[in-house]
N, C-alpha and C positions, 0 to 999 in steps of 0.2 A: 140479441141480434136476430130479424129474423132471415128468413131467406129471402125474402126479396131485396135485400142489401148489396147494393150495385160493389164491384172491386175495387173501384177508386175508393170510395166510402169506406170500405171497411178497411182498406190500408191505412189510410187517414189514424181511423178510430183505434186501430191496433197500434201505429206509432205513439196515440196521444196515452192509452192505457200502458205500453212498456215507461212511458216516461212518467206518469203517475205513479207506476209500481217502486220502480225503481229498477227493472227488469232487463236481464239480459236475452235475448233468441239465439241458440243455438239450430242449426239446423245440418243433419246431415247429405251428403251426396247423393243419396238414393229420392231424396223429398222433391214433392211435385215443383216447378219452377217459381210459382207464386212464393212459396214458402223460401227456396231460396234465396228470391229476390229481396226480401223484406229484411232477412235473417241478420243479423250481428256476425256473426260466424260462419261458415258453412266449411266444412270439412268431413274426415273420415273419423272412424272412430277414439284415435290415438287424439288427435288434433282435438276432437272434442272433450277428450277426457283431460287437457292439461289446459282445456279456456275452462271448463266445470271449475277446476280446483284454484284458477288463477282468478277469478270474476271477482269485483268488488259490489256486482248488483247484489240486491235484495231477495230474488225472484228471479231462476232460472227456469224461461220457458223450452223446454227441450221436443223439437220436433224433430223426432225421429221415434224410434221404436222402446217398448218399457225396460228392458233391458238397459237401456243408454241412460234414460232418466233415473234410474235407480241406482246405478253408476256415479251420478253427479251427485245425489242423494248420499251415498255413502262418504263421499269428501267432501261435502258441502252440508253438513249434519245440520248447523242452525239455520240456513235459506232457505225458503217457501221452492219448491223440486214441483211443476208442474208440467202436465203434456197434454195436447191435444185432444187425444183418442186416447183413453188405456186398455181397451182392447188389440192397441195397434202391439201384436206377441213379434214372435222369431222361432221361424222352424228349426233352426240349431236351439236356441233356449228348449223349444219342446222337447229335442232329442234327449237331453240329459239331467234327469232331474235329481234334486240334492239327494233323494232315497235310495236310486238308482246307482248314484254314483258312493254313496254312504255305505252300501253293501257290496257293491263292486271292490270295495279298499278293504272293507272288513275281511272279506274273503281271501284275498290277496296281502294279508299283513307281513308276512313272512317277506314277500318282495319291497319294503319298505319303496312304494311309489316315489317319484318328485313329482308332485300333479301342475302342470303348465296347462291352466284355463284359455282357452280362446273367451276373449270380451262378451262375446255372446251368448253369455250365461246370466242364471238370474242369481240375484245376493247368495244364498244358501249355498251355490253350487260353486261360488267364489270363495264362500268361508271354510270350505273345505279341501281349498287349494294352494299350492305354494306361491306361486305366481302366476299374474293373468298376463294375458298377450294380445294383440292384434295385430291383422295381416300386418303392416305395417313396421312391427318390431318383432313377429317371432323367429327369424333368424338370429336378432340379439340374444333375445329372452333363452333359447333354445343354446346357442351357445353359450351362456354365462349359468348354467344350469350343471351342476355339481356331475364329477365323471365318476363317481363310486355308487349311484343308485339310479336306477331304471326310470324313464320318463313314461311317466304318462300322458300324452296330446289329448287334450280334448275340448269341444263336442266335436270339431270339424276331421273328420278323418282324409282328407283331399288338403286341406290347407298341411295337416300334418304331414302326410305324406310327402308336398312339394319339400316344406324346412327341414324333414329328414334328406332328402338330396339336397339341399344346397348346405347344411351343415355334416353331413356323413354320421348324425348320431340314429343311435337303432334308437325307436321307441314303438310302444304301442298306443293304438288310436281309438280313441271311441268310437261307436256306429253310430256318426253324425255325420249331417252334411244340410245345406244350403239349397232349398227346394226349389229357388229360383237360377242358381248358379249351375243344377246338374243337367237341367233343361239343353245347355248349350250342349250339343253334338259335335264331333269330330265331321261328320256330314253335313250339319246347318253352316257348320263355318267354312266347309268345301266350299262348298255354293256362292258362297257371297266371295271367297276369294278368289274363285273359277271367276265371277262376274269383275272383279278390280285387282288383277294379276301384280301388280303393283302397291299393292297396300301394303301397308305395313297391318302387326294384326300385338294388342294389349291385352292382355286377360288378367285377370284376377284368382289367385290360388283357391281360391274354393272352385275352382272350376275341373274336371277329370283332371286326369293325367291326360288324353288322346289328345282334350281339345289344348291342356296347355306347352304339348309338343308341337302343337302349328303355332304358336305365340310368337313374335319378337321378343317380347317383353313380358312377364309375368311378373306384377308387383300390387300392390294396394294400390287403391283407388288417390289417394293425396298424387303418389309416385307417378301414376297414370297422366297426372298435368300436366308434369313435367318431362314425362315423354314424348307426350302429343308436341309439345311445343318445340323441344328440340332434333327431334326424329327429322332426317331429311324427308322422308315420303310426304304427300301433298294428301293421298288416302288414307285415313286411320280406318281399322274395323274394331270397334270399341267395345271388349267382352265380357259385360260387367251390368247391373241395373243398369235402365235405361234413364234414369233421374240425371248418372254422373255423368251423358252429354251435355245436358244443361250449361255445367259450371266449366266443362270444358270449353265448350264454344263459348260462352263467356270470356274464357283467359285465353285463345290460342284462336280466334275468329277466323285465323286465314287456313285453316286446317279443311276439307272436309270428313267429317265424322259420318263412320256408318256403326248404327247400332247391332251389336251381334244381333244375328238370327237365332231363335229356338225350331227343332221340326215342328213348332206347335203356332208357332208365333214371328211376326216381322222383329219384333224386339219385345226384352224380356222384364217386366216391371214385377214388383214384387206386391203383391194385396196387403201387406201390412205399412208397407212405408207409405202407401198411395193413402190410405186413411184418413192422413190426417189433412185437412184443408184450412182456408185462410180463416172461414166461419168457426170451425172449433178452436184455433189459434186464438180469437177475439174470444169469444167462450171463455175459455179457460184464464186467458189475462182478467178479464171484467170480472168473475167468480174465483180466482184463485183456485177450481177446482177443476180436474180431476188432478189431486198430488200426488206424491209420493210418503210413504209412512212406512220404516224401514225397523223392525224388531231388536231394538238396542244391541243384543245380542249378536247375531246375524252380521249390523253392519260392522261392530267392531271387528271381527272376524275377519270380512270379506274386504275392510278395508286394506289390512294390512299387506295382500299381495297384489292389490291395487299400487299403493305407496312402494311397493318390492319394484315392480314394473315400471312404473315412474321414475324413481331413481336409476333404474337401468338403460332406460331410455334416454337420457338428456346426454 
């Protein structure tokens, strides 16, 4: 495909290649609108992780970040696991890596850990964990987690922090966090709410504490729909990527959405999920590459408290 490949065209030609493949598109809330518009799915992380395991395609093309496709890869061992950009990482993935966290435990054996991964890790650092999580279920995960040994939260130390308050369990957190998510200020969000005294205001727990004591609502991004929609206010101030207005004003059109503000920025996108576009989507269906290839080992591993969370979840 080259670049001078009009949008209409290459929607076209990326419909007619999933349906040669035999291909399913997942697409996350953070992903540019083109992608979500085309997508099979589009959801939060939980959501995509039970269409991964449920898909009867061939060929799951995962747009979103590598972490998410190596995800579907681990429960999906015999399907062709493709994405976009596999450069497209995750600044919590970066925060904690399997080494890191491999001597952080070794050190600490004597406290026999329960390690509770946030989803936003890569296979190693899953295989080395009891159960994984996302915003979406670590209140459950976090409650159905055994009271006779010490939790571990990690990479996000903000998301951990909010599921310690809302569940009352002590744990310790990793030194992670969401490079896009701490951008938002307790003063960027002043602002915008000094300007629409009436809004209601959504945020998303990887976000401080400061900013998510001006919240209404602090929940995952799927939850966030369903806020916007039934929330009496006419204003939302939406504090989260700026991708997830997309699919909101898609589902909830009579809303208006303001996208949080950063003191840096009018709204907050993230450089990794912006990566990928319609052209490397098409890319990757026509070539089957760039895949995923997960160290037998590893995924066996990192499946199991995938499948732990899974069941905990339904």
């Amino acid at each position: 495909m080259t670049a001078t490949a009009t949008s209409t065209g290459i929607r076209e030609d990326i419909l007619r290649l999933k349906k040669e493949r035999n291909a399913v598109i997942l697409a996350h809330n953070y992903q540019i609108p083109e992608i979500q518009d085309i997508a099979d799915y589009v959801g939060d992380s939980l959501g995509l992780a039970f269409r991964a395991q449920e898909t009867d395609a061939n060929v799951i093309a995962f747009c979103g970040v590598h972490f998410m496709a190596e995800t579907a890869k681990i429960v999906n061992p015999e399907k062709t696991v493709i994405l976009p950009d596999a450069d497209a990482g995750c600044s919590l993935e970066q925060s904690c890596s399997a080494e890191d966290l491999k001597a952080f435990l070794d050190e600490n054996k004597e406290k026999n850990y329960y390690v509770i991964t946030y989803i936003n890790s890569s296979a190693a650092v899953k295989a080395l964990s009891d159960v994984i999580c996302t915003s979406g279920n670590a209140v459950k995960i976090v409650e159905a987690a055994p009271k006779d040994r010490p939790i571990l939260f990690a990479p996000d130390q903000n998301l951990g922090a909010w599921v310690s308050q809302q569940t009352g369990r002590d744990m310790d957190f990793w030194n992670g966090s969401c490079y896009i998510h701490v951008e938002f200020t307790r003063e960027s969000i002043q602002r915008i709410k000094d300007e629409y005294p009436d809004a209601a205001v959504v945020a998303h727990p990887e976000c401080t504490t400061a900013v998510r004591l001006l919240a209404d609502e602090v929940c995952s991004t799927e939850k966030m729909v369903d806020f916007c929609r039934n929330t009496d206010a006419q204003n939302i101030i939406v504090v989260t990527e700026a991708g997830m207005l997309h699919r909101i004003q898609k589902e909830v059109p009579e809303k208006n959405l303001i996208a949080g503000p950063t003191d840096r920025c009018a709204c907050a996108e993230c450089r990794f999920m912006k990566m990928n576009t319609l052209e490397k989507l098409y890319n990757c269906l026509r070539d089957l590459s760039p895949s995923v290839t997960l160290d037998q080992e590893f995924r066996e591993a990192a499946k199991k408290p995938i499948m732990r969370m899974l069941e905990l979840s339904k």
